[in-house]
Every structure is written in C-alpha cells, then in structure tokens.
VOPAGU-2260 file (C-alpha; in pm, 1 decimal, decimal comma):
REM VOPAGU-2260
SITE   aa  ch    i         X         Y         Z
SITE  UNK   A    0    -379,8    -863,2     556,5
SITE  UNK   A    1    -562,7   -1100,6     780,2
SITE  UNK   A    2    -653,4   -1428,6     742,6
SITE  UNK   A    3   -1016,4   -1359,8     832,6
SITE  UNK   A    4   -1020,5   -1192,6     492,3
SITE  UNK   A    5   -1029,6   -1473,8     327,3
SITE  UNK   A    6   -1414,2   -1558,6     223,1
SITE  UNK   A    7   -1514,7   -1922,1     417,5
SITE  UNK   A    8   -1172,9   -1975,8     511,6
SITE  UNK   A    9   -1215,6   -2196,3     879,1
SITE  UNK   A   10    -998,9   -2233,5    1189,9
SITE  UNK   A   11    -877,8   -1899,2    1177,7
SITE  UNK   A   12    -862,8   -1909,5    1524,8
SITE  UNK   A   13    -632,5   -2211,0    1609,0
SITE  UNK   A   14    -274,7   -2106,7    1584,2
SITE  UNK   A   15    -206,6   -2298,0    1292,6
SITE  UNK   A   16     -53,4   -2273,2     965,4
SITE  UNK   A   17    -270,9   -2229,2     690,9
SITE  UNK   A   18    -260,0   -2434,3     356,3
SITE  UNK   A   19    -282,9   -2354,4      11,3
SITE  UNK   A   20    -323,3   -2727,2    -160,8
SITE  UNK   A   21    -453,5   -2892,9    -459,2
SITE  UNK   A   22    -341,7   -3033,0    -778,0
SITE  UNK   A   23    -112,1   -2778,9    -999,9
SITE  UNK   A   24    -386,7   -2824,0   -1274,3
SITE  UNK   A   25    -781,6   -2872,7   -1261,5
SITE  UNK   A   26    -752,7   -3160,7   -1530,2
SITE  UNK   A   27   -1158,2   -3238,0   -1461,0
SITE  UNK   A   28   -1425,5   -3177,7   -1224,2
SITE  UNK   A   29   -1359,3   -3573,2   -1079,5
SITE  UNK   A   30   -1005,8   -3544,6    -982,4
SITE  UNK   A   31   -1089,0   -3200,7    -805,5
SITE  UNK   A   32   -1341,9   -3332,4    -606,1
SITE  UNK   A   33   -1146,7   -3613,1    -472,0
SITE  UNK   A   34    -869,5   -3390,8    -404,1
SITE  UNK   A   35   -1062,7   -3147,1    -243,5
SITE  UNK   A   36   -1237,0   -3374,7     -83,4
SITE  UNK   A   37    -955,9   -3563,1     101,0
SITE  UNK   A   38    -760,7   -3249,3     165,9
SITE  UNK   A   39   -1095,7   -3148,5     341,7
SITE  UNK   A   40   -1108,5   -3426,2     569,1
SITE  UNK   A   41    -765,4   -3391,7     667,7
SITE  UNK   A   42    -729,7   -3049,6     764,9
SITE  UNK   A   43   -1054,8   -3047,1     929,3
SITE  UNK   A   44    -937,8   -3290,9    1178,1
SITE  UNK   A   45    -653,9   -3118,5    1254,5
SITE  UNK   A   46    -777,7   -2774,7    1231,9
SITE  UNK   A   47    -588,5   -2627,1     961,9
SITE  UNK   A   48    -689,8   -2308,2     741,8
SITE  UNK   A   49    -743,8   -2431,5     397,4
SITE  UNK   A   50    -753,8   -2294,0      59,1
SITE  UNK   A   51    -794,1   -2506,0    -225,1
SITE  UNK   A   52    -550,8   -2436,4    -535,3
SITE  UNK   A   53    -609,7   -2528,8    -887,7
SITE  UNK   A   54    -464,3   -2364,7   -1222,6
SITE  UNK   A   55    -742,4   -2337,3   -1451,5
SITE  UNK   A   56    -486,2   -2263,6   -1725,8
SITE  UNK   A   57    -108,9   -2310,5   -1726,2
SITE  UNK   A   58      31,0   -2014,6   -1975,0
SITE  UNK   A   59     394,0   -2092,3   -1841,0
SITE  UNK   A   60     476,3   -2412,6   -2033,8
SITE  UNK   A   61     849,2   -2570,4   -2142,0
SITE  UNK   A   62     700,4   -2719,9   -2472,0
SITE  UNK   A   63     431,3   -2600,5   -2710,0
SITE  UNK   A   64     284,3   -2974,0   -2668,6
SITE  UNK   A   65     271,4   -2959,5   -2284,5
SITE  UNK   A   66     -96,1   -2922,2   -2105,7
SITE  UNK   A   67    -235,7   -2568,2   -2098,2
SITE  UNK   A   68    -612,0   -2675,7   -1975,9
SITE  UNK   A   69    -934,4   -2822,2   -2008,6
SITE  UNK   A   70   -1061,9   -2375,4   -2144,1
SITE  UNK   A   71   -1080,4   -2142,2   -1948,7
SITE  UNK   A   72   -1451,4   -2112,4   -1815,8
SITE  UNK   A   73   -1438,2   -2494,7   -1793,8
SITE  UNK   A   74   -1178,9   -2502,5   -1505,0
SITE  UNK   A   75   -1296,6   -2232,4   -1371,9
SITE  UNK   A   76   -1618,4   -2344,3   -1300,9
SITE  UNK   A   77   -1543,2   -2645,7   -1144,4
SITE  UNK   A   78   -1300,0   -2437,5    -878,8
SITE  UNK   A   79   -1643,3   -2280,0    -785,3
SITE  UNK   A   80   -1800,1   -2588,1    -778,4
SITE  UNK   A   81   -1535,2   -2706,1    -503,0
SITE  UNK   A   82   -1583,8   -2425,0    -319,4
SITE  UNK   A   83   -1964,3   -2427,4    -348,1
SITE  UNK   A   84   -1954,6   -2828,5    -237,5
SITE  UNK   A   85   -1734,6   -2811,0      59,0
SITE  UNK   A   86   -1820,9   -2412,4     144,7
SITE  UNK   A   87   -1395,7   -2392,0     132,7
SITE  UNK   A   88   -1209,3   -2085,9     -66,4
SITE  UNK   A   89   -1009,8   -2109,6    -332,0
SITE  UNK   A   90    -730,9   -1995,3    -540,3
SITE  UNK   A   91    -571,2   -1986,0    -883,0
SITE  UNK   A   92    -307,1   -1812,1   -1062,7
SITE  UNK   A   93    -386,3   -1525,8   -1333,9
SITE  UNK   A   94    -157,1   -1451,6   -1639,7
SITE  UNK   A   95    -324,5   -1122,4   -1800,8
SITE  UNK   A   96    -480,5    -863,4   -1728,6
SITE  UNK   A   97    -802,1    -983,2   -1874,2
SITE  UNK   A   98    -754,5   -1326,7   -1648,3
SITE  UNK   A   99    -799,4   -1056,5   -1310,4
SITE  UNK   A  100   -1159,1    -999,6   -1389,5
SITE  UNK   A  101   -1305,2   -1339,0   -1483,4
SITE  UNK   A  102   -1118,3   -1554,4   -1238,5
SITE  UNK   A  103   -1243,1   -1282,0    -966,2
SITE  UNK   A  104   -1603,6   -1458,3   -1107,3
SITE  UNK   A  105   -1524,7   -1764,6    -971,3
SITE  UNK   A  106   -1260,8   -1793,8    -712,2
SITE  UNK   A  107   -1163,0   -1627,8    -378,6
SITE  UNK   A  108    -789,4   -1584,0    -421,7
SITE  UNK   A  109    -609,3   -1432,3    -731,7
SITE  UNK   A  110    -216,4   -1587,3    -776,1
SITE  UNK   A  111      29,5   -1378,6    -921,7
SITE  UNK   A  112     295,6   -1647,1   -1131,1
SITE  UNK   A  113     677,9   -1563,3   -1017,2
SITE  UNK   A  114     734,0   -1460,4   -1360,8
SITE  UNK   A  115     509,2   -1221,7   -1357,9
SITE  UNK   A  116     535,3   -1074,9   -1041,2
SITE  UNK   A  117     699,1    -742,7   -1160,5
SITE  UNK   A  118     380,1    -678,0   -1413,4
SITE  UNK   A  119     255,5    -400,3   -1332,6
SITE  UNK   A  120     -52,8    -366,4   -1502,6
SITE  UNK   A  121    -147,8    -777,6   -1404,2
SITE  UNK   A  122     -81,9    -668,6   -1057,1
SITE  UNK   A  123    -296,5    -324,7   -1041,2
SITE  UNK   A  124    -563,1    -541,3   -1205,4
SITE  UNK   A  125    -573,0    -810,3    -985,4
SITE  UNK   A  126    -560,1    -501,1    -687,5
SITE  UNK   A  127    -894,6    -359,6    -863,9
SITE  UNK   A  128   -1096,9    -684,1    -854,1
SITE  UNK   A  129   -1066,7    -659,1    -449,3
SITE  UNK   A  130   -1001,2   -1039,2    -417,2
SITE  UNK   A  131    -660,3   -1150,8    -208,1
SITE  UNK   A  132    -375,2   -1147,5    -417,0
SITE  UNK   A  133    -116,6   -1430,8    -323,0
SITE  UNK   A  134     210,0   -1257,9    -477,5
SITE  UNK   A  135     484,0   -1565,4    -537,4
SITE  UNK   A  136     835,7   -1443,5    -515,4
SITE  UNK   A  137    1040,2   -1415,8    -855,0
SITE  UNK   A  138    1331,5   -1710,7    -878,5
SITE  UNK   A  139    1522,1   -1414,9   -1009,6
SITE  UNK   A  140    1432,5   -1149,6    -722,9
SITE  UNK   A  141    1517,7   -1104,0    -366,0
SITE  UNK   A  142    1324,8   -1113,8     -73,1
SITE  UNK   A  143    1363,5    -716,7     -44,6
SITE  UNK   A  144    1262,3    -658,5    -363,4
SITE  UNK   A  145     902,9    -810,9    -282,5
SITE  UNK   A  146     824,9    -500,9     -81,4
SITE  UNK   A  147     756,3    -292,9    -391,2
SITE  UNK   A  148     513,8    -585,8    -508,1
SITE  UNK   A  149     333,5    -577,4    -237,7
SITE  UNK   A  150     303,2    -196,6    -236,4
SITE  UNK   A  151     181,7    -197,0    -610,6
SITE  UNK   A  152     -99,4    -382,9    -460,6
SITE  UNK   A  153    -171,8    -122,7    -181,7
SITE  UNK   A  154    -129,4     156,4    -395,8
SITE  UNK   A  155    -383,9      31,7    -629,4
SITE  UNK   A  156    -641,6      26,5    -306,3
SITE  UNK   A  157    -645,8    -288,4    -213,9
SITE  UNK   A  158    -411,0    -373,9     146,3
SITE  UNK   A  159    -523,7    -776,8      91,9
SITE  UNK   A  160    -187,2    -956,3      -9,8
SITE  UNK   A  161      68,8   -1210,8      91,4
SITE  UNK   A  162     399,4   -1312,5     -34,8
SITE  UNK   A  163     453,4   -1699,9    -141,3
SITE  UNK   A  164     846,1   -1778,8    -206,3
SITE  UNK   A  165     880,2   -2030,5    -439,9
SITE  UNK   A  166    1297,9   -2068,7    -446,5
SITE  UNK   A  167    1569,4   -1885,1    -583,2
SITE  UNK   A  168    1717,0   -2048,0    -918,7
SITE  UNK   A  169    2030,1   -2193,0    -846,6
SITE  UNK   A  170    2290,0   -2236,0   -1153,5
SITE  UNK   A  171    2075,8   -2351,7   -1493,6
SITE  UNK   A  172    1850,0   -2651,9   -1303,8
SITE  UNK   A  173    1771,9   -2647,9    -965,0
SITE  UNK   A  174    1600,3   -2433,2    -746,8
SITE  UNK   A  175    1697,1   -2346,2    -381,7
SITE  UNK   A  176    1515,8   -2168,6    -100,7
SITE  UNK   A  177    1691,1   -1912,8     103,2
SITE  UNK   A  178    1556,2   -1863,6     466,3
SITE  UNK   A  179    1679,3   -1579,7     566,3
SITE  UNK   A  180    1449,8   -1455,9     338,0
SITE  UNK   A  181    1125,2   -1565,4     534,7
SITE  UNK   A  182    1197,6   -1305,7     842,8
SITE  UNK   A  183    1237,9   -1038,6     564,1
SITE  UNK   A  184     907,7   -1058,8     341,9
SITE  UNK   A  185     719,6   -1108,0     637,1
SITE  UNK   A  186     799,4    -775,7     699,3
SITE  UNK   A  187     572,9    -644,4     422,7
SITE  UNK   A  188     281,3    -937,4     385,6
SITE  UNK   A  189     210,6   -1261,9     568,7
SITE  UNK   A  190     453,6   -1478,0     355,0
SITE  UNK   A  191     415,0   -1857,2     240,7
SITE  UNK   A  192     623,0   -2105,0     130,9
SITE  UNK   A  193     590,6   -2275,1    -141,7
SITE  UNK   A  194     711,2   -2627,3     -76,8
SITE  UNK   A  195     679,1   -2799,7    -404,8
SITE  UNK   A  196     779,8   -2561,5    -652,5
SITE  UNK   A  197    1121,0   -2488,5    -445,9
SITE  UNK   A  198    1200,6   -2827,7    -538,6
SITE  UNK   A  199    1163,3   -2816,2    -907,6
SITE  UNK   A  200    1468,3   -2875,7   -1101,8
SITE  UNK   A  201    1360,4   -2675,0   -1441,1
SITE  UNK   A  202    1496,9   -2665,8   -1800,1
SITE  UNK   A  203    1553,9   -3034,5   -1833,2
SITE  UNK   A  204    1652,1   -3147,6   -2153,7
SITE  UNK   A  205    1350,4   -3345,8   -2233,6
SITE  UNK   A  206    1178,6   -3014,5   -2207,5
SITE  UNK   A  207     990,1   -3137,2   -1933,4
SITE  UNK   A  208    1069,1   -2991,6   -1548,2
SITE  UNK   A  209    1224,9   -3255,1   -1312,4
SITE  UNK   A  210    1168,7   -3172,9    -949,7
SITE  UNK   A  211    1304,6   -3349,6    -573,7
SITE  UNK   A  212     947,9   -3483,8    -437,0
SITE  UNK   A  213    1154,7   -3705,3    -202,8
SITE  UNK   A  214    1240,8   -3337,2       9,6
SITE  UNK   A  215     875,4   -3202,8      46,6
SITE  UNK   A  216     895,4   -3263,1     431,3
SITE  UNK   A  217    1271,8   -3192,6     505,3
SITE  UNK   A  218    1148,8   -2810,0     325,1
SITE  UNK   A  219     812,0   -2754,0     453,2
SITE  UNK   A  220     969,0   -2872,7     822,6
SITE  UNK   A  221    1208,3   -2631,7     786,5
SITE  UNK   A  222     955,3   -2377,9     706,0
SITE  UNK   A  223     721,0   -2428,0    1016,8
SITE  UNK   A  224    1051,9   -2399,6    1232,4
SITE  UNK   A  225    1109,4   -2064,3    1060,9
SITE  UNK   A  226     822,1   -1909,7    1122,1
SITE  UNK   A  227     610,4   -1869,9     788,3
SITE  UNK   A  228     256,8   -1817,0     808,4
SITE  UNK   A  229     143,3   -2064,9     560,4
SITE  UNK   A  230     235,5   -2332,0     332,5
SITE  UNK   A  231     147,9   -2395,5     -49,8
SITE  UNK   A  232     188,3   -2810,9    -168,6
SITE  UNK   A  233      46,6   -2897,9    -478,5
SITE  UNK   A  234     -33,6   -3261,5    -427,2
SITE  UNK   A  235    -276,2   -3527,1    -699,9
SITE  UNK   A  236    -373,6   -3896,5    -620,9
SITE  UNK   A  237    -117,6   -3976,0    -903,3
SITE  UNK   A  238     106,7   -3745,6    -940,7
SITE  UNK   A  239     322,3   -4002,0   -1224,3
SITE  UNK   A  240       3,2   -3935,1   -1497,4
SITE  UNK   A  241     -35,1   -3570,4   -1333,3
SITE  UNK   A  242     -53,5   -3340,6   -1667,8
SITE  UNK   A  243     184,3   -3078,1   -1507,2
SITE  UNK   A  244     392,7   -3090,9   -1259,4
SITE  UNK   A  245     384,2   -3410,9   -1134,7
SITE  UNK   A  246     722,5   -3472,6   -1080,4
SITE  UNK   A  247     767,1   -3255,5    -773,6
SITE  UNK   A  248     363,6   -3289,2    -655,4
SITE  UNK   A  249     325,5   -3477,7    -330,6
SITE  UNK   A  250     141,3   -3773,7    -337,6
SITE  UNK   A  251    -168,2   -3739,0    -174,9
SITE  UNK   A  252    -165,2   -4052,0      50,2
SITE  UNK   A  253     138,6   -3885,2     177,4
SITE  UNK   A  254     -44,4   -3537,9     270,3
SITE  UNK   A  255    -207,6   -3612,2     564,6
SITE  UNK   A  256     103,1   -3790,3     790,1
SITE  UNK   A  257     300,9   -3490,5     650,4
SITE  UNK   A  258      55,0   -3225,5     800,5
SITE  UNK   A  259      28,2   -3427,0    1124,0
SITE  UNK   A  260     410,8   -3382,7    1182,9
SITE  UNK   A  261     394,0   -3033,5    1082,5
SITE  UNK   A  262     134,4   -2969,0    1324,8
SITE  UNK   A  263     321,1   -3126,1    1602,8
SITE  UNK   A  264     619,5   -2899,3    1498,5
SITE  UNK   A  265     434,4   -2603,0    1439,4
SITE  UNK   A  266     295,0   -2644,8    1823,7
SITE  UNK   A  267     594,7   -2700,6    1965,1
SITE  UNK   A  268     748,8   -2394,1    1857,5
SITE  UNK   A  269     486,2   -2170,0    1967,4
SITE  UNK   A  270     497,5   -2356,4    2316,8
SITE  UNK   A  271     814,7   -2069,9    2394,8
C-alpha cells in the first residue's frame, strides 16, 4: 500500500503524516463544506496528506433514538461533492456488504468499523470494489491479530489497505491505546491512529458515549513520536450540538495549532 494510491491525495512527497479528518457524521452539505474547507486550508499550508472523513450513516448507535443520518444517497453525495469542490479524497465507513458497492460510487476510501473488522464477507466486498480499505483495529483484538485482516483483503485481490487502531477497551468505560502495538501492525499495512475514538469512554449510563477531548494532543503527540504513518481526528465547528460523537471530537479552531505542533514533532524525529 502506498500513499500515491490514494486518488487526488497531495503532498505525498513531503515526509509528513497524513490525515484522515472531518466530522464523525455528514449532518448536511453546509457543515461539510466548512469543515472541509478549513481543514483544506490548513493542511495545505503545512503540506499535509489529507483525506476527508464523513459517515454517511452511523449503524453503530447506543440508543434507538440516537442519529443514524440524513439517507444514505443524501450523505453520500455531498462526500462527492467535497471531493469534487476541493479535488481532495475521501473516506467513509461501510456496515454491509451492500454498503461496499454504493459507497465505492461516491468516495475514494472504504472504512471498515472495529466491530466489524472480523466480517468476512464486508471485508472481501469492500476488497472487490478495488477502493482503499482503511481496516480500524477491534477494541477487543490485538495488534497481531490484524494481520489476518489485512490478508483477507489481499486474498480477495486487492493489496490497497491500512490498519487504523482505535484503542483497546479498558474495564466497562474507557478506552486505552497500547503502543507497542504501532511497531507491530505496521508490520502488515501502513497503520493510523485514531486519536479521537481512543479517547471515548463508551457505555455511559445516559446511553450516550462520554469521551476525554481534553487528551487529543497528549495521544496524537505520542503517536507522531512513535512512528505511525497517519492520523485519523474527527473534529466539527461545534462539537457540543455535534449529532454523534461530539463529546470526544476536537474542536475545529483547535485543529490547526494542533497540526502545527505535530508537524514540528513529526520533523524533528525524522531529523536522526
């Protein structure tokens, strides 16, 4: 897998990270163009590969009443019309095997949910369509175990995967990651990490997922100095009225000093 397979993806040439970011949930075509727009700006003044990341339906949900989507052809048209407007790729997570084919319509990037990453068929699906496949890490599943997930992908004739870890679960509601097991999956895929959803503190009581925004650089920091190809930060203008997963989303006036340090880090480390 290289990064050059990525359709329009830019600066794939300057050493950098690259970025998966965007709100967890395309809530309208407004909000995704003013995410997109600023994330944009930002990483192309610091020359930073992005993809642009937007659920176009959310099929994992803690309550029957919580946001699913806007329908499905909805969202996923306005993820190609982010792409189309700033010629950027982008990326969204599948939950069926009927998903693999229509969101190959429309985006660049198929995402693999940690729950589902031991589906078979979803995964040999999402193989066929010949898109990337970003592969995020069960919270129940070791780093080792990832290698077989990845090689469902090859064996189904596609070689175009990478490995996001998204924490480990840690006792009933919290979520840790574990880097020791960066070095590992990078072994079998470019591998990601997946800064806000390691900080999610799940199964609240209210029904709705609590998360640890305040640790978003103290994680992703510790990721650059680790070595991980990319990072994934779901971030929204207001994250407080967010309809999923706004309580661990960065805020996105915070995005751009964040990616500036990270930069600096990621430079500095690559300087030995």
């Amino acid at each position: 897998m290289k990064l050059s397979d990525v359709p329009q993806l830019k600066y794939t040439d300057s050493n950098n990270f690259f970025l998966l970011s965007g709100p967890c949930a395309i809530e309208g075509e407004d909000m995704a163009l003013r995410i997109a727009e600023k994330i944009v700006s930002i990483t192309d003044a610091l020359q930073i590969p992005f993809v642009f990341k937007g659920s176009f339906k959310k099929a994992n949900r803690s309550r029957i009443d919580s946001f699913t989507g806007i329908g499905d052809e909805k969202a996923l048209k306005i993820l190609k019309k982010v792409s189309d407007t700033f010629n950027i790729p982008t990326v969204t997570d599948i939950h069926e095997i009927s998903d693999a084919a229509m969101a190959a319509e429309y985006v660049d990037v198929l995402q693999i949910p940690a729950f589902l990453v031991r589906q078979t068929d979803l995964l040999v699906a999402a193989a066929e369509t010949g898109k990337v496949i970003n592969l995020k890490k069960g919270q129940f599943m070791s780093p080792e175990a990832m290698k077989h997930a990845v090689q469902k992908v090859k064996d189904s004739g596609n070689d175009k995967a990478w490995i996001t870890d998204r924490g480990t679960m840690f006792g009933y509601q919290d979520m840790i990651v574990d880097f020791r097991g960066i070095p590992t999956m990078r072994q079998y895929a470019p591998t990601v990490l997946d800064v806000t959803h390691s900080l999610q503190q799940p199964n609240q009581t209210s029904g709705v997922t609590g998360g640890r925004p305040d640790m978003i650089e103290t994680i992703a920091r510790a990721g650059i100095v680790n070595n991980v190809d990319g990072l994934f930060i779901e971030t929204h203008f207001d994250p407080a009225n967010a309809k999923s997963d706004g309580a661990n989303m960065l805020h996105l006036d915070h995005l751009e000093g964040l990616l500036k340090h990270l930069v600096a880090i990621r430079k500095t480390i690559t300087a030995f």
